[in-house]
N, C-alpha and C positions, 0 to 999 in steps of 0.2 A: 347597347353600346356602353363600356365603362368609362370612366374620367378621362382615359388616356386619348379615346377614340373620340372622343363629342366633335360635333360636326365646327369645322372651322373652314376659314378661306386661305388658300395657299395659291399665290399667284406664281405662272411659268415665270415671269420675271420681273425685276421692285424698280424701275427706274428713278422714280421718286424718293426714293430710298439713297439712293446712289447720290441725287444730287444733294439731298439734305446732309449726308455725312458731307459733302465738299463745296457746298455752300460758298462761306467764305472765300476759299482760294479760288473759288472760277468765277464769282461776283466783281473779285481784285481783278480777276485777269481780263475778264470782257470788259470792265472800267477802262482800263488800261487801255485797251485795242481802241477804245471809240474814243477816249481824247488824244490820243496819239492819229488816229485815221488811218493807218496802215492794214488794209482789213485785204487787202491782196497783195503778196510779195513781203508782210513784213518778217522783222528779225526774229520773230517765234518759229518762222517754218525752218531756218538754216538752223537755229538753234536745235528745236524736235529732231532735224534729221542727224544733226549731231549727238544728242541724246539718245537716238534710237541704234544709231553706229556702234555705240559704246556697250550698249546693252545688249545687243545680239553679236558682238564680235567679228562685225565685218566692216569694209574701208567704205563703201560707198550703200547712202541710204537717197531714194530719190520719192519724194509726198507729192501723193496724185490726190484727186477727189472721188476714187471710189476704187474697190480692191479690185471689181471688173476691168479698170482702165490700166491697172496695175498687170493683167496679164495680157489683155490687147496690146500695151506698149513695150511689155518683155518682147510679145511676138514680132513687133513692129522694128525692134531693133534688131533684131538676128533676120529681119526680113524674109519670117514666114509668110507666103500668100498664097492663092490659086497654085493647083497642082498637085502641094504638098500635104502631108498627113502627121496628126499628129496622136497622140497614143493618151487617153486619158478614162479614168472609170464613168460608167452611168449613175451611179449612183449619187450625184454630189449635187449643189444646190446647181441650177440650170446657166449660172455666171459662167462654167467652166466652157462649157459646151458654144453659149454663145460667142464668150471670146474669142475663141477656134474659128466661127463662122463670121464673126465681126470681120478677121482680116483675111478671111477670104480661104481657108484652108480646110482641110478636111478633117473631125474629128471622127480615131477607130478607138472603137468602145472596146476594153479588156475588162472583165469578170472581175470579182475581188474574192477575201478572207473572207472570212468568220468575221474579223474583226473590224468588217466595211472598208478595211484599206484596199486598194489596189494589190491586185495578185499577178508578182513576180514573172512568173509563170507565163499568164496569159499576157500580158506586154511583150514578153519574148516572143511569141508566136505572133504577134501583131504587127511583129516588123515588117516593113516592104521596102524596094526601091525609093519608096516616095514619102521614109516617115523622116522626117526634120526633129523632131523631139519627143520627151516624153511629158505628159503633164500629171504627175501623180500628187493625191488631193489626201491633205494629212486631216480627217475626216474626225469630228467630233473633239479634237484637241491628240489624238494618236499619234503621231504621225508614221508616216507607210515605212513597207521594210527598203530602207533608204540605200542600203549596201550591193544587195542582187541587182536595183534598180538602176542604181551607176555605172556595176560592171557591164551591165546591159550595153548601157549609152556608151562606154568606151567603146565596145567592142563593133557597135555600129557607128561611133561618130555621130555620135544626136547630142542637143542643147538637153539640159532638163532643168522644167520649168515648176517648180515646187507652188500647186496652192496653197498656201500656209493661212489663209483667210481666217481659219479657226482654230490655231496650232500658234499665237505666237506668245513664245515663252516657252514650248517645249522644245524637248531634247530628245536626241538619236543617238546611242554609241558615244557621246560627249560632246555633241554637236547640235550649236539652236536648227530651232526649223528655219529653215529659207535661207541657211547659208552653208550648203550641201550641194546643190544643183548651180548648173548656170545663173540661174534669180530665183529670189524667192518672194511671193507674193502677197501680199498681205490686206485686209482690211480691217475699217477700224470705225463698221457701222456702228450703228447704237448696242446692238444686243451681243458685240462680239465681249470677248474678257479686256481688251483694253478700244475703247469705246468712244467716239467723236458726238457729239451735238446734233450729227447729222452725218450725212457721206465723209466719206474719207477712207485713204486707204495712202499703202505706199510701197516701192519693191525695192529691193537687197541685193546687189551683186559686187563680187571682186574684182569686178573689171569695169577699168576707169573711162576707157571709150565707149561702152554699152551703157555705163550711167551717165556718159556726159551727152550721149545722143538720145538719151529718154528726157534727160532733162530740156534740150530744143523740141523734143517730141508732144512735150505736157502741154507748150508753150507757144504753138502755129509753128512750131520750126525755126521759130528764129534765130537767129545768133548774135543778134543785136536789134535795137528798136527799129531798125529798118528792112532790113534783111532775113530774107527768109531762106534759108539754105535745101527746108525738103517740106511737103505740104503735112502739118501738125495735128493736135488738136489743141482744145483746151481742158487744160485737166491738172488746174492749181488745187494745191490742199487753202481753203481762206486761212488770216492767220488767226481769227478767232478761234476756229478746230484745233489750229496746231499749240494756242493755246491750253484748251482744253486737255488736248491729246498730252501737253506736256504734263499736268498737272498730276492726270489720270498714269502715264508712263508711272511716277514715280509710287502710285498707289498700287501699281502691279501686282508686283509680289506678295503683300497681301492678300489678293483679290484670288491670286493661285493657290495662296496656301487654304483661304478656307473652303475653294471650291474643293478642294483636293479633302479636305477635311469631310465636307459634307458628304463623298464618294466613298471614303472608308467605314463612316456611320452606316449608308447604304449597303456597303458590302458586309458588313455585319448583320444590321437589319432584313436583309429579304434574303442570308444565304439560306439554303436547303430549298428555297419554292423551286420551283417547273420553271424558271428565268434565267435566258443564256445572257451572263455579266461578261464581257470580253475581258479577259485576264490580262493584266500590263506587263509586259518584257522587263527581264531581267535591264536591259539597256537602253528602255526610256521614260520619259518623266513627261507623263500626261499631266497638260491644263485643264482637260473640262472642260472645254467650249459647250460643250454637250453632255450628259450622263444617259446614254441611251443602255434599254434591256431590248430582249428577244422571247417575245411567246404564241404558243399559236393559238392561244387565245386574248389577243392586243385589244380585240376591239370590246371584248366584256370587260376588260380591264380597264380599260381606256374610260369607257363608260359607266363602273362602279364607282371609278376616283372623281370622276367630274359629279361625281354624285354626294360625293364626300366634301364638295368644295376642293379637290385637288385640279389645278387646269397641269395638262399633259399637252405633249402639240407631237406630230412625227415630221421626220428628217430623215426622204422626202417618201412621201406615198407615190407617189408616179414616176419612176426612172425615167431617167432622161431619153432614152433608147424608145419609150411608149408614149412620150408627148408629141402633140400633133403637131407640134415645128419640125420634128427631125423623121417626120415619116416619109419623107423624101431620102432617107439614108437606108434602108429597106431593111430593118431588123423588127422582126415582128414579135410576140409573146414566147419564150422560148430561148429568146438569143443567146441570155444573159441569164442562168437558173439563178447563180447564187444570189446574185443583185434582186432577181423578182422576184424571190422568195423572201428576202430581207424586208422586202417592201412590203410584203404582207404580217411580218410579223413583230417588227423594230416600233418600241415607244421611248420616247424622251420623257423623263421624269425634271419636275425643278432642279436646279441643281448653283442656281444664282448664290452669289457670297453672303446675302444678309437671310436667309433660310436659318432659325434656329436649330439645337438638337432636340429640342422640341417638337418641329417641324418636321423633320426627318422621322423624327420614330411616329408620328403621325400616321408619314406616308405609309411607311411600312408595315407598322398595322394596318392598314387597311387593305395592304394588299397582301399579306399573311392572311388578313380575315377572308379577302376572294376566294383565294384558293385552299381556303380549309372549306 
């Protein structure tokens, strides 16, 4: 192995890294929260959701404590429940599926692209009687083809419910994610691109009655410190997170630009091997939540870079359609080709913002060297 390739350690991801660059500002900011004592309800979270308003271009932002609570309470407020069905891919992290089942509705599983988003196509055929929305999951920082997917929902009168959990900051046709659909979803775990201390999350929508009844919804329902208008839950963002989250909001675009950076070194570095790279549309501007490739041979791969000190992880090996929760919904191997095929062949590469170009052409030797 020459100079270029000597065995090094490249972590899936530097969180450490992350807080050392911001240090200072989130040491000032957590100081601040604990001698003020406003650690639930304070002025950082109307601030955050003000902040986050401005920066995705929509009227109303409402901060929950986790991006799962974020589409349970989109549902809860158009009063999806029992009976009705709603329209989302298998392939996405297992949050979507359970939100569906949390308020009590039916998820119908539609196939996807090439490019793991949601396929147009097969939602259209998924419609019934009984589908109340669509929930299509802008997967890996992509987000889906957002245009077909609308005329869809016109055309049947359905909500759509955007998971944007790993998509925010990206764009569609000139449009952020999560303010296209009825709401848009979001989280703002540790490892997403803009990132809480811990849980958190928060949804998006243009309409002032649906965020003023998620906001009693976060909260038991209340509508004042006595009164409880509908049964709630609880699902404040603390305002330590929303500090955080403010801090990190403003290191964003940064953080896109060098993922996006590291993704173009990639597509330089590994073109011409046997690895299907999803090509980005003329009309959108991927974040990179994720850098995932396609080969059918993942798991030698997978296992020469762990070898190399490279950690890899996949998103997700097990469809959602083949986990033993939803085998009460009777879709067996087969259901879903494009989705179980993807699963057998989809790996995640690092792709985190503190990754040198160093780092990169690393990786890629090494996986040049695989497949010679």
């Amino acid at each position: 192995m020459d100079a270029d390739t000597a065995l090094r350690r490249i972590g899936y991801v530097n969180l450490p890294a992350q807080f050392e660059e911001e240090r200072a500002e989130i040491m000032q900011a957590v100081e601040g929260v604990f001698r003020r004592g406003d650690f639930i309800g304070g002025e950082a979270v109307g601030k955050l959701e003000a902040e986050l308003a401005a920066y995705l271009g929509t009227p109303h932002v409402v901060t929950l404590n986790s991006g799962t609570d974020a589409l349970i309470l989109a549902m809860r407020a158009l009063d999806i429940g029992p009976g009705d069905e709603v329209i989302t891919p298998p392939n996405s992290f297992v949050a979507s599926t359970a939100a569906i089942m949390a308020v009590g509705a039916t998820p119908i599983f539609a196939d996807v692209l090439p490019d793991q988003n949601v396929d147009p196509a097969a939602v259209e055929a998924a419609v019934t009687p009984r589908t109340r929305a669509i929930m299509p999951v802008h997967l890996t920082g992509r987000m889906a083809d957002m245009n077909p997917l609308m005329a869809i929902a016109r055309t049947h009168d359905l909500a759509v419910i955007e998971d944007s959990a790993q998509a925010v900051g990206s764009t569609y046709d000139g449009r952020m994610s999560g303010t296209i659909g009825t709401f848009g979803c979001f989280s703002a775990h540790p490892l997403k691109n803009l990132n809480a201390a811990g849980d958190g999350g928060f949804v998006v929508t243009a309409d002032a009655e649906m965020a003023a009844r998620i906001r009693r919804l976060r909260n038991h329902g209340l509508i004042n410190r006595s009164d409880v208008q509908e049964w709630g839950l609880v699902s404040r963002l603390d305002t330590l997170q929303a500090e955080v989250l403010r801090i990190r909001l403003r290191h964003l675009p940064s953080v896109i630009e060098r993922r996006r950076r590291n993704v173009a070194q990639y597509r330089d570095g590994l073109a011409g091997l046997p690895l299907f790279v999803p090509p980005c549309r003329d009309i959108e501007f991927n974040t990179f939540h994720t850098f995932v490739v396609q080969t059918d041979r993942r798991d030698e791969l997978q296992k020469r870079l762990a070898g190399r000190g490279i950690e890899t992880t996949i998103h997700y090996p097990v469809p959602i359609h083949l986990q033993p929760a939803a085998a009460h919904l009777g879709h067996g191997r087969g259901a879903f080709p494009v989705t179980e095929r993807q699963a057998e062949r989809i790996l995640t590469f690092p792709v985190n913002q503190f990754l040198s170009a160093s780092d990169i052409s690393y990786i890629c030797a090494n996986a040049r060297e695989f497949f010679a």
